[in-house]
C-alpha positions as a printed Julia matrix, in Angstrom:
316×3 Matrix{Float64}:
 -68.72  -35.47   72.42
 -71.63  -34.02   70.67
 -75.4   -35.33   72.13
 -76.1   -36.69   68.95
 -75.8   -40.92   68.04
 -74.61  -40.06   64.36
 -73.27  -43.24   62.54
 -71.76  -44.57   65.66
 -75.46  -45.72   66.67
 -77.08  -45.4    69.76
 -74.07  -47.11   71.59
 -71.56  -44.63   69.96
 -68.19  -45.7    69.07
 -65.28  -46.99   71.56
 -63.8   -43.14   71.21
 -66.76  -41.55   71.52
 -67.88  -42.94   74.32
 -64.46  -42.97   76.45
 -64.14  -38.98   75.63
 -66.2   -38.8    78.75
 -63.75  -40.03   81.23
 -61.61  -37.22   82.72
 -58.31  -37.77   84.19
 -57.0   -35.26   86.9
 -53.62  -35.4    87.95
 -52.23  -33.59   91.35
 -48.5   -33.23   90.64
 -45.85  -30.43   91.54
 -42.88  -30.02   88.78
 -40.66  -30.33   92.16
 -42.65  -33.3    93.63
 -39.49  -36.42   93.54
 -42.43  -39.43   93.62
 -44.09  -37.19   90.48
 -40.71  -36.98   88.51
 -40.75  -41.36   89.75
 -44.22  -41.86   88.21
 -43.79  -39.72   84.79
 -42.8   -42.87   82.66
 -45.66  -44.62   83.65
 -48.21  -41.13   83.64
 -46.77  -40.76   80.04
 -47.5   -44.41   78.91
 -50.94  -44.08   80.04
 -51.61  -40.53   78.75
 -50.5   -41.89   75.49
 -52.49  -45.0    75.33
 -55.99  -42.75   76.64
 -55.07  -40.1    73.59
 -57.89  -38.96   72.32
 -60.2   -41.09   74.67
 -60.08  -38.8    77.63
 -59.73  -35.39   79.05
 -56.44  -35.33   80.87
 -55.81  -31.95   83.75
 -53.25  -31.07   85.93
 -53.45  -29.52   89.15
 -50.35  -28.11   90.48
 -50.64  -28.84   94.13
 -47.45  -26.38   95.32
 -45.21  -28.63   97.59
 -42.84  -25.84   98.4
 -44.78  -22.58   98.85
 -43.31  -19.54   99.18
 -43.93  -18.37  102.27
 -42.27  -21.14  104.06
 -39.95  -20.32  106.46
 -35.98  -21.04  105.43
 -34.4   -23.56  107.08
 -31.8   -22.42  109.88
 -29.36  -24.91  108.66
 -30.06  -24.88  104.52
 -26.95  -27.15  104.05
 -28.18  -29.87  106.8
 -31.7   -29.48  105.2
 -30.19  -30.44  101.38
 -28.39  -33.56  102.75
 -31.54  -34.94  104.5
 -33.5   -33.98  101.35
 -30.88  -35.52   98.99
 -30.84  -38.8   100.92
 -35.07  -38.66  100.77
 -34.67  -38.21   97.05
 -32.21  -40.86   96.69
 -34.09  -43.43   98.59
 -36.98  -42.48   96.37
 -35.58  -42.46   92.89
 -33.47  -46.11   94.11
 -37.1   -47.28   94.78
 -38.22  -46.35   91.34
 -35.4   -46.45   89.01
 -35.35  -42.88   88.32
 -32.13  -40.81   87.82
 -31.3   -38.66   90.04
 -28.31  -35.78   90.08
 -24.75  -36.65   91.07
 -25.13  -33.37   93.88
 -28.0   -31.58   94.89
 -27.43  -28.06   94.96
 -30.04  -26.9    97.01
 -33.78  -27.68   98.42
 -36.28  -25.74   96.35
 -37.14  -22.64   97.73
 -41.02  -22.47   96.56
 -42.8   -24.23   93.47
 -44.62  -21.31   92.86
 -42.49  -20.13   89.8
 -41.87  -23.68   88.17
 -45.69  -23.84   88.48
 -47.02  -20.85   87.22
 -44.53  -21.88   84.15
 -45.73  -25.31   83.31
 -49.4   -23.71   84.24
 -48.33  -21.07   81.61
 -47.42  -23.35   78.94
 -50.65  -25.38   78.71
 -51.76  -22.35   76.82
 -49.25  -23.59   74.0
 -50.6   -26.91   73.31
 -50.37  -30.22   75.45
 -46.74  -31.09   73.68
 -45.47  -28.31   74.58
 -46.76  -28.02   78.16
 -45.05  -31.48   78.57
 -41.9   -30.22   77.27
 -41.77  -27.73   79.57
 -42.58  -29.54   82.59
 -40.15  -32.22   81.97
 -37.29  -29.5    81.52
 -38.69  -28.16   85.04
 -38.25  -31.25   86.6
 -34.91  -31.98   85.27
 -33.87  -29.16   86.4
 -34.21  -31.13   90.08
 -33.66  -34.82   89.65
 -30.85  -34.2    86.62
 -28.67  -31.07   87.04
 -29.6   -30.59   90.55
 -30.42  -26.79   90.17
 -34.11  -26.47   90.92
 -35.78  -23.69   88.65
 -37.14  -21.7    91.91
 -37.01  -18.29   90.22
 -38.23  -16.89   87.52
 -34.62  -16.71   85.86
 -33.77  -19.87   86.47
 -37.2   -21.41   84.9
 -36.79  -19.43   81.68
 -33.17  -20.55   81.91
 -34.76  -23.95   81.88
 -37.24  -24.07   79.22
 -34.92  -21.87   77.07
 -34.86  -23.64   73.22
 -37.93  -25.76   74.2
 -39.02  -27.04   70.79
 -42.57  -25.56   69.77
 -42.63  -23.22   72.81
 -42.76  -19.41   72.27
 -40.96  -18.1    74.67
 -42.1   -14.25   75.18
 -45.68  -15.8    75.02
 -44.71  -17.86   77.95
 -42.41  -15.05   79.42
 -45.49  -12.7    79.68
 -48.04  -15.14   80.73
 -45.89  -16.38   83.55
 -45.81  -12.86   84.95
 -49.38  -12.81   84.62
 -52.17  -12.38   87.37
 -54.79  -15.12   85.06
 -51.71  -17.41   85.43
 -51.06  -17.03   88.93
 -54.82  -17.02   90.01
 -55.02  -20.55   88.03
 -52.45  -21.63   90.35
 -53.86  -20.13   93.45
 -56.32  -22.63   92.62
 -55.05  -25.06   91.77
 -53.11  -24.92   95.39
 -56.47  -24.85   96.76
 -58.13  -27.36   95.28
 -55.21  -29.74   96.01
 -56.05  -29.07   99.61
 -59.48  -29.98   99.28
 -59.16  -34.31   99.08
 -61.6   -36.59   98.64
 -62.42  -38.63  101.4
 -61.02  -42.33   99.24
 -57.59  -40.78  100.53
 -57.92  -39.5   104.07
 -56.58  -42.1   106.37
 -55.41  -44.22  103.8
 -53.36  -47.39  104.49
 -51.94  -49.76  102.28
 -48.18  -51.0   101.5
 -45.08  -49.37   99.85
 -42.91  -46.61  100.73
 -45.98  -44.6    99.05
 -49.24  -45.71   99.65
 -50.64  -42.1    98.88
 -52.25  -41.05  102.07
 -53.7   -37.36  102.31
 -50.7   -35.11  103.96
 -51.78  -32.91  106.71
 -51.31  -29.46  106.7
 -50.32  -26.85  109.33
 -53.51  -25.23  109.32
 -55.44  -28.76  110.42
 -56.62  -29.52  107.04
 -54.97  -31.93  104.8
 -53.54  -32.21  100.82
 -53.32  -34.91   98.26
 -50.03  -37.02   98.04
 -48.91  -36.36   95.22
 -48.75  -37.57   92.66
 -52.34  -38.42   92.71
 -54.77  -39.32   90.14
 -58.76  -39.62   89.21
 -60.33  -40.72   86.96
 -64.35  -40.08   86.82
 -66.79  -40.84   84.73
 -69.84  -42.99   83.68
 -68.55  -45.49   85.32
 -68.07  -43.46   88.27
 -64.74  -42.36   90.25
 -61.6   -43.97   91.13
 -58.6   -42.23   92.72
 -55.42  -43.51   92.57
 -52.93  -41.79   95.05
 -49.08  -42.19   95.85
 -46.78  -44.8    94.28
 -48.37  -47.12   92.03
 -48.15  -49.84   89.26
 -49.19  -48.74   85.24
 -51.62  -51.2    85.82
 -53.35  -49.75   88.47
 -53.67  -46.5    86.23
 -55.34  -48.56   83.16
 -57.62  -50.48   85.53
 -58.84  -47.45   87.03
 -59.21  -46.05   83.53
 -61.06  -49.0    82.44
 -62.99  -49.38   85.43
 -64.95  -45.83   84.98
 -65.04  -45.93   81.37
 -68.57  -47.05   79.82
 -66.81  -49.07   76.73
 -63.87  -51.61   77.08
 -60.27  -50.1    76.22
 -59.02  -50.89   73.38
 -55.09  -52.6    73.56
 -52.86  -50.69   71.47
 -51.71  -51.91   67.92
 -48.35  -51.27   68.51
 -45.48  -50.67   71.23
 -43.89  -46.98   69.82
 -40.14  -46.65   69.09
 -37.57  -45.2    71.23
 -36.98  -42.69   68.17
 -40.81  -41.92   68.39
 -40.46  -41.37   71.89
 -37.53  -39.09   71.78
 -39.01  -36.95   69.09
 -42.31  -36.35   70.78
 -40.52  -35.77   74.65
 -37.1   -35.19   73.93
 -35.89  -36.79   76.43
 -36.34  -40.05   78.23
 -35.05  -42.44   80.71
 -34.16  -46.37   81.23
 -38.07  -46.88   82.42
 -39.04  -45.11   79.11
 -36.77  -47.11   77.24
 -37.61  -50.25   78.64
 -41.14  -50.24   77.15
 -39.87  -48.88   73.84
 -39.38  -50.86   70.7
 -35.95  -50.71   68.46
 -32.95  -48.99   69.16
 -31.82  -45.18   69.96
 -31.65  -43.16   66.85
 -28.22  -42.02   65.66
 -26.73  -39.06   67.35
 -28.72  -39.83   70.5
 -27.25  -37.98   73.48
 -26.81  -40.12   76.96
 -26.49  -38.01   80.05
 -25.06  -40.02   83.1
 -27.0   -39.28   86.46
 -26.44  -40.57   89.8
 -29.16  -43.79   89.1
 -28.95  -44.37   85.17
 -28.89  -42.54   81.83
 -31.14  -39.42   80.75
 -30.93  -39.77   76.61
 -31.53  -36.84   75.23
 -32.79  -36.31   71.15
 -29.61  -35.29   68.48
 -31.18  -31.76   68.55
 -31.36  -30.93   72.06
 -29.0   -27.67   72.85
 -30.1   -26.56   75.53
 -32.01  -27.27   79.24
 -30.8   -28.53   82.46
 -29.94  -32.16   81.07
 -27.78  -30.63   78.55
 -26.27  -28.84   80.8
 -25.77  -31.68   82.99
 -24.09  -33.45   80.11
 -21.42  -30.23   79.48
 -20.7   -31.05   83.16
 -19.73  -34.4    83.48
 -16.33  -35.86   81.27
 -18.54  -38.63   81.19
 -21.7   -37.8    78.66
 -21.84  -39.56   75.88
């Protein structure tokens, strides 16, 4: 926002003003309780456009140089049940069979890091074929082959752009910090309490220090800072929004369609749906997970949900 009042007076308009408030988001394209929150993340992102800067830091939940487990197949059944008991929680959909455990979030990350270069539409795209590639096919994208397997046909994305920057040392230094700054909490979530299967306490680390739940949000600005860590309610997110913001939000106009929806993501599910307006477009594609429907837009040919769908006798 430029320094000057200009017709908006000295007060400034409603959008002028709220272009101040920044919105950081601490998320891994692995992360279960961030592929739970994304329905209500989107609705908020959407309902902020234009008001407010929006980041993401990609925190790195699996990093590469874990150890393997000495029993991998043990390790995916616990981890299965833990996602199960997460996405039953949230009414997300999870896969039918989990293949494996994710061997490091480094490459899914640099990826969805990588395509922010592209445009914000696209960089959503992408991470929401990432994280299908998890909670729908059950095939985490933990390689570089299987990410660009993932995002392959993403609409708007140029793909040897993103093929080359995800090889790239800019890309991979963003995420080294990004990694670190997720290990660098403020002290609102150190110790933190509170109810849920989620309350979005700082994790300790193995070094002694400690990392933001994820996801995690916070919002600053001239109203000052809220954070907003673990599972929580869309209306926590807007009253933190509204709470730093110098002018009062304004409601939206309209609810959007489930065809608007599905053209800008390309794919949604029943939590999406359930704060759309009007029906599914014609030729809409409905992928049957282990908890509820993906629907996927007519065009979609490719990604982990339409693979998914190819899989199972069942897809609509």
């Amino acid at each position: 926002m430029s320094g000057d009042e200009g017709e908006g007076g000295a007060e400034g308009t409603a959008a002028e003003v709220r272009v101040q408030v920044e919105v950081v988001e601490y998320t891994d394209p692995m992360c279960p309780w961030s592929w739970a929150a994304e329905p209500r993340l989107r609705t908020l992102l959407r309902e902020a456009e234009g008001f407010c800067g929006h980041r993401r830091v990609f925190g790195v939940l699996f990093d590469e140089d874990e150890a393997p487990a000495p029993d991998p197949a043990a390790e995916t059944a616990w981890y299965a049940g833990y996602v199960q008991r997460i996405t039953d929680h949230a009414g997300a959909p999870r896969a039918a069979r989990l293949g494996w455990v994710a061997a490091s979030s480094w490459p899914s990350s640099l990826a969805a890091a990588a395509a922010e270069a592209q445009g914000p539409l696209v960089a959503d795209r992408v991470l929401r074929r990432l994280r299908e590639s998890v909670f729908v096919l059950g095939e985490p994208a933990d390689t570089p082959g299987r990410v660009l397997a993932a995002v392959a046909g993403v609409p708007g994305l140029d793909e040897p752009r993103l093929r080359a920057d995800l090889a790239s040392a800019a890309v991979r230094e963003r995420v080294r910090r990004d990694r670190a700054e997720a290990r660098r909490p403020l002290p609102e979530v150190i110790g933190l309490r509170g109810d849920g299967p989620h309350p979005g306490a700082a994790k300790e680390t193995e070094d002694g220090g400690h990392r933001y739940a994820l996801p995690t949000l916070v919002f600053t600005g001239p109203g000052g800072r809220r954070v907003v860590p673990g599972w929580r309610s869309a209306e926590e997110y807007r009253a933190a929004l509204a709470a730093v913001s110098p002018a009062p939000l304004v409601p939206a106009d309209r609810v959007p369609t489930a065809g608007e929806l599905l053209e800008r993501y390309r794919s949604l599910t029943a939590p999406e749906l359930a704060g759309a307006a009007g029906g599914l477009p014609p030729g809409t594609r409905r992928v049957p997970t282990a908890n509820g429907d993906v629907v996927l837009h007519p065009q979609e040919r490719s990604g982990p949900a339409v693979v998914a769908a190819r899989r199972s006798p069942a897809a609509g």
